[in-house]
Backbone as CSV, one residue per row, in Angstrom:
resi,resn,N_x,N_y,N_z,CA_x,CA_y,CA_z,C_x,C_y,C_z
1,UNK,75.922,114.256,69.019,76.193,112.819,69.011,77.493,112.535,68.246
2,UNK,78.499,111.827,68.741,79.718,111.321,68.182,79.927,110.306,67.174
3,UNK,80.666,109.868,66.673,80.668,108.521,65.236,80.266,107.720,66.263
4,UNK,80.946,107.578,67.725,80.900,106.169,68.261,79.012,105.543,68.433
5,UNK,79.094,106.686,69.163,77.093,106.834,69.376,76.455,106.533,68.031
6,UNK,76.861,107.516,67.272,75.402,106.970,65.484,76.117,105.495,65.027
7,UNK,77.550,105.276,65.281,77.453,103.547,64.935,76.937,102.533,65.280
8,UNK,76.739,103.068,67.441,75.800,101.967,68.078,74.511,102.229,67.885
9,UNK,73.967,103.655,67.461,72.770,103.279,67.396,72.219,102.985,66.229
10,UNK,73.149,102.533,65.095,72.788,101.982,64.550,73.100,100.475,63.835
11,UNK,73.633,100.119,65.304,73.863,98.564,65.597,72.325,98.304,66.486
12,UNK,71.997,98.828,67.397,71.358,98.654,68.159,70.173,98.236,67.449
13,UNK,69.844,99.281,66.258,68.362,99.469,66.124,68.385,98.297,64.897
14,UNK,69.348,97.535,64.910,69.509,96.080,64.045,69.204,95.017,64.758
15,UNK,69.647,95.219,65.793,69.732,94.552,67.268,68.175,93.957,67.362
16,UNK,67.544,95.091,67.355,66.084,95.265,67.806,65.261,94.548,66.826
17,UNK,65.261,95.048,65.740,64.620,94.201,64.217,64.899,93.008,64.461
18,UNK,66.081,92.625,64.675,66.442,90.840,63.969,66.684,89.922,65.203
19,UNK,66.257,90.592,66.719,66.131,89.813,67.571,65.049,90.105,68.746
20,UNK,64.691,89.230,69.415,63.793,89.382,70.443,64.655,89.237,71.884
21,UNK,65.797,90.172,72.079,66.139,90.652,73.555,64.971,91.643,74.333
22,UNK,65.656,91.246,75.336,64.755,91.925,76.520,65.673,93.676,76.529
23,UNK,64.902,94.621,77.188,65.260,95.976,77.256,67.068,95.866,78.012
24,UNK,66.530,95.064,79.096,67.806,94.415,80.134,68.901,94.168,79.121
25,UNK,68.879,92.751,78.263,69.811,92.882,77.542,70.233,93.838,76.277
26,UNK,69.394,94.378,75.922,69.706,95.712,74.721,70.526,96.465,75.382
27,UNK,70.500,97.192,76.345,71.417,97.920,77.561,72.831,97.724,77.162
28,UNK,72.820,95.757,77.944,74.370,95.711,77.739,74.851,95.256,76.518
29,UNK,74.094,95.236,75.397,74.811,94.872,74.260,74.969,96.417,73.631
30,UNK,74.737,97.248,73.591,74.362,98.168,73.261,75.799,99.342,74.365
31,UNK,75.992,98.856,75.670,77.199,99.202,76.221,78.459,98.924,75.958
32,UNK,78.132,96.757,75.491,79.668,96.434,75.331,79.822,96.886,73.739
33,UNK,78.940,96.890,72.781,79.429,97.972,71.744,80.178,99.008,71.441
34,UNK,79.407,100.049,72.198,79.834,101.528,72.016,81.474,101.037,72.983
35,UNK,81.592,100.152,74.008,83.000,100.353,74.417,84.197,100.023,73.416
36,UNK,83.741,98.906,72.511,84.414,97.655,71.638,84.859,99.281,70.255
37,UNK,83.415,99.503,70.115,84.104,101.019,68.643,84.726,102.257,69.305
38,UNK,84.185,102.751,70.475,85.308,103.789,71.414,87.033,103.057,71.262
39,UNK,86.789,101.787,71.916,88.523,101.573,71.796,89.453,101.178,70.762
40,UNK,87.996,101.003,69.314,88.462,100.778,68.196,89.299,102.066,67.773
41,UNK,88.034,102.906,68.171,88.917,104.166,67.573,90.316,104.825,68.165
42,UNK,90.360,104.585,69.570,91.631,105.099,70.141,92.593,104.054,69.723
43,UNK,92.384,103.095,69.407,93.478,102.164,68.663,94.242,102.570,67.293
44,UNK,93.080,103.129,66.326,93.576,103.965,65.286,94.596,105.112,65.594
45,UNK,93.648,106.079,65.994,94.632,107.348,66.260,95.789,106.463,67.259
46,UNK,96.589,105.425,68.425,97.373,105.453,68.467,98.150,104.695,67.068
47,UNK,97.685,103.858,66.461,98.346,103.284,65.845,99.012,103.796,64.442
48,UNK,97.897,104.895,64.283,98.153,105.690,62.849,99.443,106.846,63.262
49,UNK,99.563,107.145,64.588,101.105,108.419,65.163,101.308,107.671,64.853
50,UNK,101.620,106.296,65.324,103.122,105.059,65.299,103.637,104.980,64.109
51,UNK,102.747,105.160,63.105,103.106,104.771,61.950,103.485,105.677,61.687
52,UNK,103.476,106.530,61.809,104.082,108.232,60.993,105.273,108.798,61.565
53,UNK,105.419,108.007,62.900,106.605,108.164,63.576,107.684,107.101,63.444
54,UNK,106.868,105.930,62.392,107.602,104.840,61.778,107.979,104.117,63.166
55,UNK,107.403,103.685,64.053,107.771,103.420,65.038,106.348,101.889,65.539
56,UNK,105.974,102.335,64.461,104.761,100.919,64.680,104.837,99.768,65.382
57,UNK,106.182,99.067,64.682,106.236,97.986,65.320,106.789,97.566,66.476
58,UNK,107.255,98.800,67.348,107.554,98.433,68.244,106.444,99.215,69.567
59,UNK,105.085,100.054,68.728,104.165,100.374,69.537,102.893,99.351,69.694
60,UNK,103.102,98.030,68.691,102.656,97.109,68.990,102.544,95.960,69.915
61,UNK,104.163,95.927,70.034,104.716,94.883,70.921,104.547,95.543,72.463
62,UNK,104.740,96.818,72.684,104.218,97.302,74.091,102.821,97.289,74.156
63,UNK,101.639,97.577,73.013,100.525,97.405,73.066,100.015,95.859,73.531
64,UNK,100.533,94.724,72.967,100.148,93.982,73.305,100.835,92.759,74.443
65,UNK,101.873,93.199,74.963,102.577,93.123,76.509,101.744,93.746,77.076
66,UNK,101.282,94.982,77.286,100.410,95.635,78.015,99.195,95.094,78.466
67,UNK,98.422,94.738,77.144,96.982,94.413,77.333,96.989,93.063,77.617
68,UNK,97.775,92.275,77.294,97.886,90.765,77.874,98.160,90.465,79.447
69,UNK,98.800,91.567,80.179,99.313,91.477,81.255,97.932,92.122,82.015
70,UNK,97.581,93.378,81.106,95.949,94.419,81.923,94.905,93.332,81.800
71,UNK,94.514,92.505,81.006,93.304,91.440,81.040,93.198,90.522,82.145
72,UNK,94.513,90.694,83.014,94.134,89.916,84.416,94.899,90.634,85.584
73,UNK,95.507,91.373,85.428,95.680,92.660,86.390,94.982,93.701,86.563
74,UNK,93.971,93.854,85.695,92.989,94.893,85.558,93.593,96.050,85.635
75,UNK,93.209,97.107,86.290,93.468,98.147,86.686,92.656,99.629,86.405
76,UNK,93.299,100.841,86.592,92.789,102.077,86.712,92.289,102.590,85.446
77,UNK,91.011,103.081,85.337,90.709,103.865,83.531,90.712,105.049,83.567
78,UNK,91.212,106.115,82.528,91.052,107.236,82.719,88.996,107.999,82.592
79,UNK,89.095,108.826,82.997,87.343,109.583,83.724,86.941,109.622,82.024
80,UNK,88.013,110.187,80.656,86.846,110.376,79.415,87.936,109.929,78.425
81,UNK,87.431,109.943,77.326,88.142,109.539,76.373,89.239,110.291,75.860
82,UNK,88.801,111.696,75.624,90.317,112.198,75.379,91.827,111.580,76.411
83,UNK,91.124,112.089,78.148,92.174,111.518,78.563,92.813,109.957,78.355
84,UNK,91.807,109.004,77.578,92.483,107.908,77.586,93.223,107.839,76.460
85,UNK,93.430,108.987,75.725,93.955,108.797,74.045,95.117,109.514,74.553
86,UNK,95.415,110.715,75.438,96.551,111.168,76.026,97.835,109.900,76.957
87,UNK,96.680,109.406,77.963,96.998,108.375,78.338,97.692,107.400,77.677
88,UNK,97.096,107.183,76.323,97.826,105.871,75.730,99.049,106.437,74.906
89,UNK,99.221,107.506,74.646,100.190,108.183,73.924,101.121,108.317,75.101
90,UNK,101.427,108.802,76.480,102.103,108.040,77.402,102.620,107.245,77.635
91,UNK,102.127,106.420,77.768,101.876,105.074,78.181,102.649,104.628,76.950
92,UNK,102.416,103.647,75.858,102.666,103.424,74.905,104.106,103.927,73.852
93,UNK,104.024,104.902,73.544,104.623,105.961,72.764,105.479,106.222,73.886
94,UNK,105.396,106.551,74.810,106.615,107.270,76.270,107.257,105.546,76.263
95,UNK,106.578,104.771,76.451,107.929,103.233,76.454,108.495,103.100,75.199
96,UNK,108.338,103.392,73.859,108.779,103.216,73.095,110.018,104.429,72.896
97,UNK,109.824,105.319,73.119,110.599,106.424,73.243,111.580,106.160,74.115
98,UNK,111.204,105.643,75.238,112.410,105.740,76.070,113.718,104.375,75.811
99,UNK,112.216,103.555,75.212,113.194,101.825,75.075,114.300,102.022,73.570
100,UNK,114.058,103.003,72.894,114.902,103.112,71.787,116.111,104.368,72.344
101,UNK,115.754,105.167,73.013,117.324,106.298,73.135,117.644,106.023,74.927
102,UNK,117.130,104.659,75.616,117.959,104.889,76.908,118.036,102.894,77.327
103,UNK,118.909,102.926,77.362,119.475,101.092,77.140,119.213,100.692,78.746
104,UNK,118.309,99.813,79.187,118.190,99.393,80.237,119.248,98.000,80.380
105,UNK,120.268,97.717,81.292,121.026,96.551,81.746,120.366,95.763,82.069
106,UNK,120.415,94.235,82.032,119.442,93.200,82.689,119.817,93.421,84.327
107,UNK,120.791,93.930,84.846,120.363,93.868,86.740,118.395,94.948,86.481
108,UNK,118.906,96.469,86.354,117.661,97.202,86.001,116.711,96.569,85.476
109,UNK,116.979,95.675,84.695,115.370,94.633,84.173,115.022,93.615,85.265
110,UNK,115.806,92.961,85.768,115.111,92.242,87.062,114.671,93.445,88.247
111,UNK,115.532,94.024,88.862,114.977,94.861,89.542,113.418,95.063,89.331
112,UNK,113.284,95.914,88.010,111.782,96.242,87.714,110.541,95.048,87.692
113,UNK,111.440,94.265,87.298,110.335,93.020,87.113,110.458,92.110,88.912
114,UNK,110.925,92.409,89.605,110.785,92.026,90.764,109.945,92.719,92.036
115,UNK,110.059,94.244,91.235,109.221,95.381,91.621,107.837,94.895,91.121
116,UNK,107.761,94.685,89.876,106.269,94.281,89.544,105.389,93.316,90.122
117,UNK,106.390,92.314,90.266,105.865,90.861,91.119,105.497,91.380,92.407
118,UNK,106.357,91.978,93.277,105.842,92.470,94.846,104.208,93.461,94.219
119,UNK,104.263,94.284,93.083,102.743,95.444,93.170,102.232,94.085,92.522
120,UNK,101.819,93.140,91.866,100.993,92.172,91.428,100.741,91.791,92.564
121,UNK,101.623,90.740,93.575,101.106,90.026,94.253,100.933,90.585,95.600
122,UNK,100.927,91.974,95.800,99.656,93.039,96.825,98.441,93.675,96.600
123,UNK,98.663,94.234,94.909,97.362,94.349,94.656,96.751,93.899,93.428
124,UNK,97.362,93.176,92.456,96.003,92.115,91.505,95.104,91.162,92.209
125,UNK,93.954,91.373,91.265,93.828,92.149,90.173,92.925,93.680,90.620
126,UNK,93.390,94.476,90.329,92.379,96.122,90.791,91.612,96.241,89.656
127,UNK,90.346,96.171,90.707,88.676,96.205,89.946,88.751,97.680,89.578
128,UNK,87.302,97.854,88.770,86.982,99.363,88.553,85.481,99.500,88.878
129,UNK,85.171,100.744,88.974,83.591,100.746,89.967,82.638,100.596,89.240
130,UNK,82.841,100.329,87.543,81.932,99.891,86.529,81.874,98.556,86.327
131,UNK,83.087,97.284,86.908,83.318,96.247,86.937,84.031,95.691,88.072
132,UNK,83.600,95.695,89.258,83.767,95.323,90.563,83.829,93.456,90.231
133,UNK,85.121,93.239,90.916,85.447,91.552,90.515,85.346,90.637,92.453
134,UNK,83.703,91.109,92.381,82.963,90.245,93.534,83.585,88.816,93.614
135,UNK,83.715,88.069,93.012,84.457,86.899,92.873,85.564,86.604,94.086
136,UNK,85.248,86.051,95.212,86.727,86.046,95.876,87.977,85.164,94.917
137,UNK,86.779,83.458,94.878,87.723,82.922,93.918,88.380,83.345,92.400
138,UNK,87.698,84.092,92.093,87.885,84.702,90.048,89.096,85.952,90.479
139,UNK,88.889,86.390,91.915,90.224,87.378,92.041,91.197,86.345,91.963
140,UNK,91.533,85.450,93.082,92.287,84.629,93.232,93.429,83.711,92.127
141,UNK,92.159,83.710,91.067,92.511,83.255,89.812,93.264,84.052,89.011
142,UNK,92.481,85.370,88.879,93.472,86.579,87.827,94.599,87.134,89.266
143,UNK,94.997,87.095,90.092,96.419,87.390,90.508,97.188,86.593,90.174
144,UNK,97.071,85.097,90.231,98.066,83.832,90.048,98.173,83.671,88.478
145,UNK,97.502,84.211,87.285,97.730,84.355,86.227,98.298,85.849,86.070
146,UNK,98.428,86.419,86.921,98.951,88.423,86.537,100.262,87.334,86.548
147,UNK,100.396,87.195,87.841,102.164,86.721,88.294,103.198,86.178,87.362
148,UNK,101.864,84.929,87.046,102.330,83.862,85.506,102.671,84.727,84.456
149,UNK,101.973,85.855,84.108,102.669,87.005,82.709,103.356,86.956,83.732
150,UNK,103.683,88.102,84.331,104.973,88.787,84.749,106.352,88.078,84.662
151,UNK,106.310,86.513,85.216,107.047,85.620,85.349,107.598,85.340,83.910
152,UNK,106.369,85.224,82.630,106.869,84.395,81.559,107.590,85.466,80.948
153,UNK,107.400,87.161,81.263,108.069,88.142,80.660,109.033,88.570,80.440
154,UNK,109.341,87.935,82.093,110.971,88.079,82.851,111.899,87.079,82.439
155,UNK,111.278,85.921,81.922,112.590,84.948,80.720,112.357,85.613,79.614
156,UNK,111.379,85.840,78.781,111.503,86.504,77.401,112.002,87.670,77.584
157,UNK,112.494,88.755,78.500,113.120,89.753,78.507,114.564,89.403,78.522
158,UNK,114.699,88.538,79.528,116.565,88.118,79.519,116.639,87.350,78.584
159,UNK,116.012,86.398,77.732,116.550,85.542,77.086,116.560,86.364,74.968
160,UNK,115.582,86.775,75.085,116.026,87.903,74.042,117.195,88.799,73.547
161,UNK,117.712,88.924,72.111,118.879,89.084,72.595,118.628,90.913,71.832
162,UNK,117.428,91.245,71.332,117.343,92.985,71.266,117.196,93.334,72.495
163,UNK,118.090,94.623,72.915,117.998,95.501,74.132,116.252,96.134,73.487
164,UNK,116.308,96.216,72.468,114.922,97.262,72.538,113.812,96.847,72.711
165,UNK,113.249,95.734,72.667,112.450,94.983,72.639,112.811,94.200,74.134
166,UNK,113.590,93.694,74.872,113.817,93.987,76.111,113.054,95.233,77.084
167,UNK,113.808,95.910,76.339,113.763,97.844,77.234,111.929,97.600,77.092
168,UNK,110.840,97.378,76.070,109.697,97.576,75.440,108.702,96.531,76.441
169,UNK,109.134,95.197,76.547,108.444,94.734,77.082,108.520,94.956,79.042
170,UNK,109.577,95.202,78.819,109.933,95.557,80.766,109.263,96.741,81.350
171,UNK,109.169,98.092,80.519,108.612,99.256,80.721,107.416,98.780,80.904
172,UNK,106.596,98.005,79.674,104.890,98.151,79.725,104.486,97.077,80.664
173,UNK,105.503,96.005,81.347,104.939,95.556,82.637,105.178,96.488,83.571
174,UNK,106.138,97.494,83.782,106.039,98.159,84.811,105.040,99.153,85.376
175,UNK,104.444,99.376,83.750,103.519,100.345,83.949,102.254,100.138,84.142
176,UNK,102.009,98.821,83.840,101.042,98.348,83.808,100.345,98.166,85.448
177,UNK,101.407,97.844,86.259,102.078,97.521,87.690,101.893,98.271,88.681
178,UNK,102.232,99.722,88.034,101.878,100.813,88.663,100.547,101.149,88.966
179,UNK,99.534,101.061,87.846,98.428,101.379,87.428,97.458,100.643,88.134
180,UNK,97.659,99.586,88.800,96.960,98.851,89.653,97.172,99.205,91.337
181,UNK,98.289,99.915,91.293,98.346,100.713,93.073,97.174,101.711,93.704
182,UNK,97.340,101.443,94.565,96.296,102.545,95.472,96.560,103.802,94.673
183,UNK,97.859,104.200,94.252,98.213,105.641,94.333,97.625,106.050,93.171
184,UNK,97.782,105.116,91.607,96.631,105.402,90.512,95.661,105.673,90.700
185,UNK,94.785,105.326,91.630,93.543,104.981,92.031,93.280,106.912,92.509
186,UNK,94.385,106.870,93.259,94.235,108.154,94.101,94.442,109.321,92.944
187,UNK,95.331,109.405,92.338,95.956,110.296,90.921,94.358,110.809,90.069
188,UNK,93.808,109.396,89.895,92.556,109.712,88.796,91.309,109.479,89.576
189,UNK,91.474,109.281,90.871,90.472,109.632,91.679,89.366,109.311,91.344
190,UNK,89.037,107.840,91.327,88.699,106.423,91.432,88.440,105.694,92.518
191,UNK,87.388,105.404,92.931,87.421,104.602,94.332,88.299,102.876,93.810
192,UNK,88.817,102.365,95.092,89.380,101.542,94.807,88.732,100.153,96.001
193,UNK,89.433,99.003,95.774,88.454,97.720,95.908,86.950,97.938,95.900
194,UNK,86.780,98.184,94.670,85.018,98.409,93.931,84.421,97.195,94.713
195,UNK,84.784,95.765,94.699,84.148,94.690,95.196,83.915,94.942,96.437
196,UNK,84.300,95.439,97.317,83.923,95.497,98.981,82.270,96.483,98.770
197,UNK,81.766,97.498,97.874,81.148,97.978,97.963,80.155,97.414,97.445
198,UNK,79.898,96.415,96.821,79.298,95.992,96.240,78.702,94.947,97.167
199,UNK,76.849,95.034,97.462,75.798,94.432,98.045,75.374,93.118,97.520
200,UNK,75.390,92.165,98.095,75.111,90.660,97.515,73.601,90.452,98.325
C-alpha cells in the first residue's frame, strides 16, 4: 500500500464514523480523494525540481496556463502515475527549458496560437473513458470557453513585453492542444470520444 492509499484510508474510515453516506457515495468520495493527494503529490516532486533548478517561477506560470486552459479542453491522461510525473516533467520543465534558451518571434506565436484555435475548435473538449462528457450541451459549453482561454492568451502573449513568459505561456497552450488530438489518444492508447460509448 502507498502514502496515497493509507492517507485515504484513513480519510475514509473518518468518513464513515462522522457520517451516514451510503456505500455508493463512500466509493466516490473515497476516489475523488485518493485523486486530489495522488496529484498533490506529483505537484510536489514537480514543484520541488523547479525549485532546485531555481526555475520555479516560471514552472508555475506554465503550470497554471496549462491547467486553466486543460479544465475545459480536457484531454488525454497518462495509464499510471509514474508516467504522469515523467509526463509533467516534459510537459512543464521541457516549456520552460525551451522558453528560456530559444526566443520565439510574435509571427511564430500567432502561428501556434492559430494552430491551437483550429485543434480546439475540432476537437474540445476530449473526454476520458473514466469521465465521458455525455452532455451534448456541457461539451458545447467547454469548447466555446477552451477558445475564450486560447483567445485571452493570444493578447496576453503579444501584449506582454517578457519574451519568456511569452515563449511560457504559448508552448503550454500548444501543448495542451496537442493532447486533445486523436493522435494523443492513439500515442497512449486511450479510446477516444468516451461519450459515444456511453449507454443512456
Amino acid at each position: 500500500m502507498n502514502i496515497a492509499e493509507k492517507i485515504t484510508k484513513i480519510f475514509i474510515k473518518f468518513i464513515i464514523a462522522n457520517t451516514e453516506k451510503s456505500e455508493e457515495e463512500i466509493e466516490k468520495v473515497q476516489y475523488g480523494f485518493q485523486i486530489i493527494i495522488m496529484n498533490l503529490f506529483k505537484m510536489i516532486i514537480l514543484f520541488l525540481t523547479a525549485y532546485f533548478l531555481k526555475i520555479g517561477i516560471y514552472t508555475l506560470v506554465a503550470f497554471m496556463v496549462f491547467g486553466i486552459f486543460r479544465s475545459f479542453a480536457c484531454g488525454v491522461h497518462a495509464n499510471t502515475s509514474l508516467n504522469c510525473i515523467i509526463i509533467n516533467y516534459i510537459v512543464f520543465l521541457g516549456d520552460v527549458f525551451i522558453s528560456i534558451n530559444f526566443s520565439l518571434n510574435k509571427s511564430s506565436v500567432v502561428i501556434m496560437y492559430i494552430i491551437s484555435l483550429i485543434l480546439v475548435s475540432l476537437y474540445a473538449p476530449a473526454d476520458t473513458e473514466e469521465r465521458p462528457l455525455v452532455s451534448e450541451n456541457y461539451r458545447k459549453k467547454l469548447k466555446i470557453r477552451a477558445i475564450s482561454v486560447v483567445l485571452t492568451f493570444t493578447l496576453i502573449s503579444l501584449l506582454i513585453g517578457n519574451s519568456i513568459y511569452m515563449n511560457i505561456i504559448t508552448i503550454a497552450i500548444i501543448e495542451e492542444s496537442i493532447l486533445i488530438t486523436p493522435l494523443a489518444y492513439i500515442i497512449f492508447k486511450k479510446p477516444y470520444k468516451n461519450y459515444e460509448n456511453v449507454k443512456l
